[in-house]
C-alpha positions as CSV (number, residue, x, y, z in Angstrom):
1,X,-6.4,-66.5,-53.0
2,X,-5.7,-67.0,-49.2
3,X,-4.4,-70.8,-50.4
4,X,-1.3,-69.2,-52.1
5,X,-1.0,-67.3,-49.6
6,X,-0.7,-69.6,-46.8
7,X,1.4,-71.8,-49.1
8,X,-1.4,-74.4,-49.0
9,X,-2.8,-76.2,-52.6
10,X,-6.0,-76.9,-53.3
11,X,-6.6,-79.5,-56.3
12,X,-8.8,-78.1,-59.1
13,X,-12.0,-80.5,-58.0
14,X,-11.8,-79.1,-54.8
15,X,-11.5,-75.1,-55.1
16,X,-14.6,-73.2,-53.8
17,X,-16.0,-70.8,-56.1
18,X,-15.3,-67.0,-54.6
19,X,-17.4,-64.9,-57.2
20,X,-20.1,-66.4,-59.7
21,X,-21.9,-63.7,-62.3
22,X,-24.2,-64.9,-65.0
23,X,-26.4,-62.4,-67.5
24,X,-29.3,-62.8,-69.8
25,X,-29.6,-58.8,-71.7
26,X,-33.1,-60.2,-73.0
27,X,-32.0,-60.5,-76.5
28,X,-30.0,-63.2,-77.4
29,X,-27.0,-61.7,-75.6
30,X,-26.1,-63.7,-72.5
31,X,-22.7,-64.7,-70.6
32,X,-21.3,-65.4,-67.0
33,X,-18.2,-65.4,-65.1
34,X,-16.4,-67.3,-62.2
35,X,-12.9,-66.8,-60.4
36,X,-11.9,-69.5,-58.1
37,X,-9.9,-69.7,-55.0
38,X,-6.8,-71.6,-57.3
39,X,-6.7,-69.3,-59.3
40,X,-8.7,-70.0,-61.9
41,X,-11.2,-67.5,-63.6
42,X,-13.4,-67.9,-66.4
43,X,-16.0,-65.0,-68.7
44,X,-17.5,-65.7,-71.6
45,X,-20.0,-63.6,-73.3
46,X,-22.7,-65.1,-76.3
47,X,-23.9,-62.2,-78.6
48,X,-27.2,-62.6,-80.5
49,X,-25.9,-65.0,-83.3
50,X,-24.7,-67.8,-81.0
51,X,-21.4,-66.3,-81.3
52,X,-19.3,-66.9,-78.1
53,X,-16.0,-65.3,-77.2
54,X,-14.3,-65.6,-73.8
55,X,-10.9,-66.2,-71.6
56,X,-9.8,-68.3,-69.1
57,X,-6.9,-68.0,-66.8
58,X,-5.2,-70.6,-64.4
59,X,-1.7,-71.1,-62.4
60,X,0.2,-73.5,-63.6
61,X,2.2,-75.9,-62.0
62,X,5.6,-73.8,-62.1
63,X,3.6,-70.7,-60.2
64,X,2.3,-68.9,-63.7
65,X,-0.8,-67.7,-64.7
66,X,-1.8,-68.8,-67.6
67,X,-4.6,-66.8,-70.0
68,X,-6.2,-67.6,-73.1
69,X,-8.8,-65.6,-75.5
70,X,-10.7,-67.5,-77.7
71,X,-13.8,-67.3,-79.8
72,X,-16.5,-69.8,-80.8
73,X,-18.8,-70.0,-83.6
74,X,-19.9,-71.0,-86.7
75,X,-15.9,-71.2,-87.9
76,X,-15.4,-73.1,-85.0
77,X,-13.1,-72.3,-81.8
78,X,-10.2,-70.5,-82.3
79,X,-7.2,-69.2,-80.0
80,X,-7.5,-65.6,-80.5
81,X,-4.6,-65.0,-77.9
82,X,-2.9,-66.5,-75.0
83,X,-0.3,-69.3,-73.9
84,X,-0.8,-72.8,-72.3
85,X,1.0,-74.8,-69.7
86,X,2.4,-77.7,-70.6
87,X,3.7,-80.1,-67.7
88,X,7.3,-81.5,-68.1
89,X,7.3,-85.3,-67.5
């Protein structure tokens, strides 16, 4: 967060991780979480059937964030809600 701040960018490959939380309930349920200091953040939670669902969020190159839902299972992965950023050539 302090790189936007100060104006600075840091490339994806390079941003430090600023919070990390993972969980296992003990019964099939499990997830984690990370935010990063570009910007980027990231939860997912798997229920007891394999069954994922999740966001991710990231700034894109014109100063936006950027979120999508999604879920992933046996149908597959699907956009549930969101938008995506794509870069103008």
């Amino acid at each position: 967060m302090a790189s936007a701040c100060l104006g600075q960018t840091v490339q994806d490959k390079d941003a430090k991780i600023l919070k990390e939380q993972r969980f296992n309930a003990g019964d099939g349920r499990s997830g984690a979480a990370f935010a990063t200091e570009n910007g980027q953040i990231f939860r997912e939670e798997t229920d007891i059937n394999g069954n994922r669902i999740g966001q991710y969020s990231y700034i894109g190159d014109d100063g936006q964030t950027y979120t999508v839902k999604y879920s992933a299972g046996i149908d597959g992965f699907k956009i549930l809600e969101g938008n995506i950023y794509l870069k103008q050539d």
